[in-house]
Every structure is written in C-alpha cells, then in structure tokens.
C-alpha positions as CSV (number, residue, x, y, z in Angstrom):
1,X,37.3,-29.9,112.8
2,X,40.6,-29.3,111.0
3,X,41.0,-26.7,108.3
4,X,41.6,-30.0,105.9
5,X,38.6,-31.7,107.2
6,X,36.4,-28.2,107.1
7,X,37.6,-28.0,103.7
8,X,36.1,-31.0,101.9
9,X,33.0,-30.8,104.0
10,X,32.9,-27.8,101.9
11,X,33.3,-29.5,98.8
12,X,31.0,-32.3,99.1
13,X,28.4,-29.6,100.6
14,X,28.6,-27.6,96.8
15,X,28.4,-30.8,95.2
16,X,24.9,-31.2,97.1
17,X,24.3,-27.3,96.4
18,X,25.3,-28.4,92.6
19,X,22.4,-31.2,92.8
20,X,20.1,-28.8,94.2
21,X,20.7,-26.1,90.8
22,X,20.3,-29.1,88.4
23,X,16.6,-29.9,90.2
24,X,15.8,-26.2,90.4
25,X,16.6,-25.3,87.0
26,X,15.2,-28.7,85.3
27,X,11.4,-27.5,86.8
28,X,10.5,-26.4,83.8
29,X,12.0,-29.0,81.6
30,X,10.5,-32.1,83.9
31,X,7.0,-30.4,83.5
32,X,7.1,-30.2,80.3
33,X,8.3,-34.1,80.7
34,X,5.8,-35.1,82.4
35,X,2.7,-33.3,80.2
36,X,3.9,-35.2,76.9
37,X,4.9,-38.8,79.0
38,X,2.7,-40.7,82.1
39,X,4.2,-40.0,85.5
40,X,5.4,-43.8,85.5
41,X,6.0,-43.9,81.5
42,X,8.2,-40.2,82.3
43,X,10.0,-41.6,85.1
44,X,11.0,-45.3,83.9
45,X,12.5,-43.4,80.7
46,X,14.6,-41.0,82.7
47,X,15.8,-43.4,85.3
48,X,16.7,-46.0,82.5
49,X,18.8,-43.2,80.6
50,X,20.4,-41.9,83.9
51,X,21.5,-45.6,84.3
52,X,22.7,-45.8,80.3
53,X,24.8,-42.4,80.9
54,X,26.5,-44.1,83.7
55,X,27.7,-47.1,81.8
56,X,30.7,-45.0,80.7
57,X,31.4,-43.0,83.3
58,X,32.2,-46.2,85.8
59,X,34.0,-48.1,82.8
60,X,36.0,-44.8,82.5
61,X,36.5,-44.2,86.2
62,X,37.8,-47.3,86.8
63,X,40.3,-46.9,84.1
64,X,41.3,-44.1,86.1
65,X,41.9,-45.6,88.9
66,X,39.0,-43.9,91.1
67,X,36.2,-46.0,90.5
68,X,35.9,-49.3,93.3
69,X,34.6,-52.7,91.4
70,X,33.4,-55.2,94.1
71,X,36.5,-57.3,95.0
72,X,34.4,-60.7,96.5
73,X,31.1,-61.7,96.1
74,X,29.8,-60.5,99.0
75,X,30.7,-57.0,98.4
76,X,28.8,-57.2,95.4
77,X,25.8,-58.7,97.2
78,X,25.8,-55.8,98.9
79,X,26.2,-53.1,96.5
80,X,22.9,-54.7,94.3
81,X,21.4,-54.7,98.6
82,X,22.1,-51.1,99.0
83,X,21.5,-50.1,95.2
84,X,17.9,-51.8,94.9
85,X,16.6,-50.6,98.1
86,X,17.2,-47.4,97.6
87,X,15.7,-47.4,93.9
88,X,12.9,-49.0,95.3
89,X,12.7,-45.9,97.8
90,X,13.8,-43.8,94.9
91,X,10.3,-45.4,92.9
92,X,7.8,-44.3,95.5
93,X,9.2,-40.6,96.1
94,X,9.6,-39.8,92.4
95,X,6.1,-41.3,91.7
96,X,4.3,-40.3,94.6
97,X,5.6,-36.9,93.5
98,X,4.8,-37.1,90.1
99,X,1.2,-38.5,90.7
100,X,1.0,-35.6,93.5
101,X,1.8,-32.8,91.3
102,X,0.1,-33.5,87.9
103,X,-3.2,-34.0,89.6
104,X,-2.8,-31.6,92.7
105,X,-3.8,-27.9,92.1
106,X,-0.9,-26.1,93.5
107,X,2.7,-26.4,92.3
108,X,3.8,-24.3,95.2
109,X,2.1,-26.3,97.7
110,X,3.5,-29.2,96.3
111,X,6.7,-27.9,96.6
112,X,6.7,-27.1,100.3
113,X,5.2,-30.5,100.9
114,X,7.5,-32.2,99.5
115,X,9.8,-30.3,101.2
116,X,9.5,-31.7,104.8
117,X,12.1,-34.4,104.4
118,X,13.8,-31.4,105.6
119,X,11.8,-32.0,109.3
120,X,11.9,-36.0,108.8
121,X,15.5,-36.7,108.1
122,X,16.5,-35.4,111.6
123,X,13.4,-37.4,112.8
124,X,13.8,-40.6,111.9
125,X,17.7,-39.9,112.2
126,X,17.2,-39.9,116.1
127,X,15.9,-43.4,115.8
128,X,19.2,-44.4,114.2
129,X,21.2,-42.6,117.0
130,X,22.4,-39.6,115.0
131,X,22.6,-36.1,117.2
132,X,21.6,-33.5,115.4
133,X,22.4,-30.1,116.9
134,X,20.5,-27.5,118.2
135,X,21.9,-24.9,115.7
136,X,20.5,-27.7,112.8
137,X,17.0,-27.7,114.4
138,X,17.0,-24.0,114.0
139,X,18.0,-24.1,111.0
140,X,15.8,-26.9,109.4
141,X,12.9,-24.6,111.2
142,X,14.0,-21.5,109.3
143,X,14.6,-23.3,105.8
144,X,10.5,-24.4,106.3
145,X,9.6,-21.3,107.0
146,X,11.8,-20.2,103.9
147,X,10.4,-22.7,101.5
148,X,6.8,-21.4,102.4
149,X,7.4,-17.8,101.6
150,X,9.1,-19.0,98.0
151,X,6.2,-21.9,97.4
152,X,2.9,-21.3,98.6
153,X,0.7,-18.6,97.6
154,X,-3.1,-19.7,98.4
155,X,-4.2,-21.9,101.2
156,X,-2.7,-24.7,102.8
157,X,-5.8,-26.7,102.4
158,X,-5.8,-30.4,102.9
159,X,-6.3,-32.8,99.5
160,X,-6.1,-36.4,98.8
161,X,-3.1,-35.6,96.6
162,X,-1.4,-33.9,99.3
163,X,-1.6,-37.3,101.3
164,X,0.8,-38.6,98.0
165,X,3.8,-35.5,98.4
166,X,3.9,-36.6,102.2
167,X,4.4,-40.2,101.1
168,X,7.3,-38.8,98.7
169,X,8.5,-36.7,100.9
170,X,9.1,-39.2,104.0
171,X,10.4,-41.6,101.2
172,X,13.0,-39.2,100.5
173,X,14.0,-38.4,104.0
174,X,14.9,-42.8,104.0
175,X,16.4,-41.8,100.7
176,X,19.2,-40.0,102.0
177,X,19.4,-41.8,105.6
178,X,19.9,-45.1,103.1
179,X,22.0,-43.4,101.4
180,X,24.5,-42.2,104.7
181,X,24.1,-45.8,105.9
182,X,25.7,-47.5,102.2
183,X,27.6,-44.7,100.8
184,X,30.8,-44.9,103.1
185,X,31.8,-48.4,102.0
186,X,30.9,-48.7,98.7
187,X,31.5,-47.6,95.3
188,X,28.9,-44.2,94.9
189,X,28.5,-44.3,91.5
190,X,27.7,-47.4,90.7
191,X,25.6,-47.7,93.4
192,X,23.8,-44.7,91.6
193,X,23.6,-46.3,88.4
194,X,21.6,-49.7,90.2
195,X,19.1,-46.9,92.1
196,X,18.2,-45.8,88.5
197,X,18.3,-49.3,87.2
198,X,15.9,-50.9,89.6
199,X,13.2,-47.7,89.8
200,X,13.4,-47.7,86.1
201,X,12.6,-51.2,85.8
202,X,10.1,-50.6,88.8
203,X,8.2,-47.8,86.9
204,X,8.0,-50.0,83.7
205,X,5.3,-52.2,86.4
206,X,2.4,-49.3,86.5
207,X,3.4,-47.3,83.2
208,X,2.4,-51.1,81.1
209,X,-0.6,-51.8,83.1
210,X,-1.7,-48.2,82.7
211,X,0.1,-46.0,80.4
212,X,0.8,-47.5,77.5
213,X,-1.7,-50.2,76.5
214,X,-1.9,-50.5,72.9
215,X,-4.4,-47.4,71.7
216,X,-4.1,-45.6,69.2
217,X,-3.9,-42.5,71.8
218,X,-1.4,-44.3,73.7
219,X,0.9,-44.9,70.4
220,X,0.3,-41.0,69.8
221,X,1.2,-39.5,72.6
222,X,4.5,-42.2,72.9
223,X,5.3,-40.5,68.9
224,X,4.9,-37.0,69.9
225,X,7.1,-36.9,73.2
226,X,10.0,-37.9,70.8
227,X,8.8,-36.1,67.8
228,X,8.4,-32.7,69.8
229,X,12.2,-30.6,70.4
230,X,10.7,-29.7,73.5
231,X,9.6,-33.2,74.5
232,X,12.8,-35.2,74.0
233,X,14.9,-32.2,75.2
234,X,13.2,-32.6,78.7
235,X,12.8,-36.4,78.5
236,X,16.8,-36.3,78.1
237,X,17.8,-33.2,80.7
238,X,15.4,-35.3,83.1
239,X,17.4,-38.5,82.1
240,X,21.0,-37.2,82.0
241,X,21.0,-34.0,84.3
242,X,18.7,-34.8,86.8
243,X,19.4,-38.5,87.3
244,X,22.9,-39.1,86.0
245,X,24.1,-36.3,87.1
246,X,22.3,-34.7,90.2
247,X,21.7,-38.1,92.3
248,X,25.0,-39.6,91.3
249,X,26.5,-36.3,92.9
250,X,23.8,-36.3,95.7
251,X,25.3,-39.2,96.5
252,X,29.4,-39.1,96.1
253,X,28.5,-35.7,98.0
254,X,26.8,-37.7,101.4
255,X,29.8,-39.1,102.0
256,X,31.4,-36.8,103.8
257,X,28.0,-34.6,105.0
258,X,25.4,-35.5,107.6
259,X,22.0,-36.7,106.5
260,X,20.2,-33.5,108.0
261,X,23.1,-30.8,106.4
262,X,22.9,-32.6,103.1
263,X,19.0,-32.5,103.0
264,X,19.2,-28.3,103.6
265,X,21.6,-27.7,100.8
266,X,19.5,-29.9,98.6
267,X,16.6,-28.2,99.8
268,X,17.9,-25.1,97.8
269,X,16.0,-26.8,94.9
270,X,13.6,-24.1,95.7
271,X,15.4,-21.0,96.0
272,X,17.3,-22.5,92.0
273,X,13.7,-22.9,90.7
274,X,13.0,-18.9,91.5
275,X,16.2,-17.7,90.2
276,X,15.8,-20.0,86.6
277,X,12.5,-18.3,86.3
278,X,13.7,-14.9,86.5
279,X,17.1,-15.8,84.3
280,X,15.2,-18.0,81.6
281,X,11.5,-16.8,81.5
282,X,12.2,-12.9,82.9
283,X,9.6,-13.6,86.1
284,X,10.0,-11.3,88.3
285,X,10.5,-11.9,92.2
286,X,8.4,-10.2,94.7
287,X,9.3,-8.7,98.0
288,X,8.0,-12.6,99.8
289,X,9.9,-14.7,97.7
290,X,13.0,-13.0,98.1
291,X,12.8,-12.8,101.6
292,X,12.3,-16.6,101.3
293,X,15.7,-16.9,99.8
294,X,17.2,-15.0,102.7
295,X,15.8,-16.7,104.9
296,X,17.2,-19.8,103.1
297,X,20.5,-18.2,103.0
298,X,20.8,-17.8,106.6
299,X,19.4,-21.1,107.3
300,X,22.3,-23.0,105.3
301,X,25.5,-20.7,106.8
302,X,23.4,-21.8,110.3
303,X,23.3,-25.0,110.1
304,X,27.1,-25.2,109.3
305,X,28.1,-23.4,112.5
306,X,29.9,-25.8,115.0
307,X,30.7,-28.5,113.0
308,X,29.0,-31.9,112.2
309,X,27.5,-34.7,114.5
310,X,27.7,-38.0,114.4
C-alpha cells in the first residue's frame, strides 16, 4: 500500500471514527427520544428528517460538481435497488434495537449484544469471498472482549429481548456488507438519503397500527415530545446527527475501508458513549471500563497493521 493509498484509508477510517462519536455521544439524547416517542413512532421521525436534511446537501453537491445524478435509467434502478434494501435492513436493526433496549433490563448488555456485528461481518463476509486477516480476527476478538469490560456489569443471562439485539445486530453486520457491495458505483449520499427514506416510511407500518391510534393518550404524548426542549432537541440530534450525518458518513467512508475494519472503528460507539458521560454528566470511569477502552485502542491500531484484504 502506497503512502497515497495509506493516506485516505486513513481518512475514510476517521470519517467512520467520526460516525462512531456522533452515536456515542447521541446515547443520551436518543433515550431520551425514545421515552417521549414509540420505538417505531421515534424512528420513522428521525429517518424521515435525516432524509429532509439531505435534500439540500445533494442539490448543493451536485452544484459543486461532487455529487453523481444517475446518468440512465438503469443506474437509477439501481440506486432506489441498493438504497431500499438497505433501509429495509436499516428498519429491522434500528427497531429490533429499539424494541430490545426499551423493554430489556440492561443497557450495558444491550450494548455488547448489539455489538457482535463486529464477529458477523467477517462471518458472513467469508461467504462473499472476502479474506479477512489473521491480525483482524485478533483484533475483532479483543474489541469483544473490550466492549464487555465497558458494557456489561451483571450477568449475561439469556432474555427473550436479547433474542431481538441479535436480530439487530446480524442485520447490521448485512448493513455494512450491503453497503461495501453498492457503495463503490454509486452516488453515497443519495443512496443514504433513500435508506432513511424507505425505513422511515417502513417504521410509519407498526408506529400507525400501534403507536399512534387516535387516544387521547396517544394525542398527548405525540404534544409533549414536541412541546418538551428536551424532547424535540433529541428527536432532531436523532434526525440530523445521527441519521443525516453519521450514516451518510458511515457510508461515503466504506468506500474506501473493508467491511470488517469499518465495523471496529464504528464499534468505538462504545468507548464515545463512556467518554460523553464523563465530559457532559461528570460520571466517573472505573479502573474496568478504562481498561475496556485500551483494550479497544489496541484493537483498532491492530487491525490496521498489514494493510487491507480484498
């Protein structure tokens, strides 16, 4: 690998460490989402803003001369292909998640469930021919073991929710694999915006039939997530941040990174959670979880030893 070559590897891998800050930080802020607003009614609001807030940004990218509008009709075809499958994976991880976490007893368990898209990326990546290298293995071992010292505190215990974060977190794993598969011929941004389009419109299914409804509870709670600072303030950091921002970089940055090395600098999600507790709610860290983040460290610089396989 050339220095030029090593370089924007580089550069497409902070982009991905970029996307994993934005998820980290927004904990918080999407919990609080997610009390005020229905899993489904939470996530068909923030996808369908993520897709609003990218309106723009392709109108103004293509002024620029960056952006890449479909030239024929079948490229087209197969932007709306790529873009609705992967929304459509993008609807069962975020939901399966969401459902997982808001009626699951452990956020930190949760957490490090969800986090073994790390182990199924290379997985199912081997059925798709891609190598991965032995350093990677090691290093997708040690980013585990790293996520469990940062996440989980009790038992490991087995629960029917747990069943959903495994669902979310194999979805994710074809997330990104989709992702590598669409991303090197097409236009990454708009393909982000029809992801967000489709699981928005997706989510609208489930959070109709039964969210919203037409109670007098249902029109309350609907009132208050807008009415509350705290409520629309999440709603939108979900919205803009975590979808128009964080996946629309999660997946400009794939193009040049390998499934399982983009999946380990996203899984930093983590290690940003920890460190937006301590800098915005003064948590402290104990001797575990920042050996976790070590560990996490040292998994990432790892993984990038040797280069990249194909």
């Amino acid at each position: 690998m050339n220095h030029r070559t090593y370089s924007q590897t580089f550069d497409y891998s902070l982009m991905l460490l970029a996307t994993s800050a934005i998820w980290g930080f927004a904990f918080v802020a999407q919990s609080r989402g997610g009390d005020v607003l229905g899993p489904f009614s939470f996530n068909a609001v923030r996808c369908l803003i993520g897709w609003l807030v990218l309106q723009p940004v392709i109108r103004l990218l293509d002024h620029m001369g960056y952006g890449h509008r479909p030239q024929t009709p079948t490229e087209a075809r197969r932007l709306w292909v790529a873009g609705g499958l992967i929304g459509i994976v993008l609807f069962i991880a975020t939901n399966s998640q969401q459902l997982g976490i808001t009626y699951g007893r452990s956020a930190g368990k949760a957490g490090f469930i969800t986090a073994c898209y790390l182990i199924f990326v290379p997985i199912l990546g081997i059925f798709l021919g891609k190598k991965v290298r032995a350093n990677v293995w090691i290093a997708v071992v040690l980013a585990m073991a790293g996520i469990y010292l940062l996440s989980v505190t009790g038992s490991l215990g087995f629960a029917w929710t747990d069943l959903l974060l495994l669902v979310s977190a194999f979805s994710f794993a074809i997330q990104i694999l989709l992702i590598d598969y669409f991303v090197a011929d097409l236009d990454g941004v708009r393909m982000a915006a029809i992801q967000f389009l489709s699981c928005g419109v997706l989510s609208l299914i489930p959070m109709i039939w039964l969210e919203s409804g037409t109670s007098v509870e249902s029109i309350r709670l609907w009132l208050a997530a807008f009415r509350d600072p705290a409520g629309w303030g999440s709603i939108l950091y979900a919205g803009i941040l975590s979808c128009g921002v964080a996946y629309t970089l999660q997946i400009v940055g794939q193009r040049h990174v390998e499934p399982t090395l983009a999946s380990l600098m996203m899984s930093f999600e983590s290690v940003f959670c920890l460190l937006g507790g301590f800098l915005l709610l003064s948590e402290r860290l104990s001797l575990r979880q920042i050996l976790g983040c070590a560990i996490m460290f040292a998994a990432i610089l790892l993984a990038q030893l040797g280069g990249q396989s194909q």
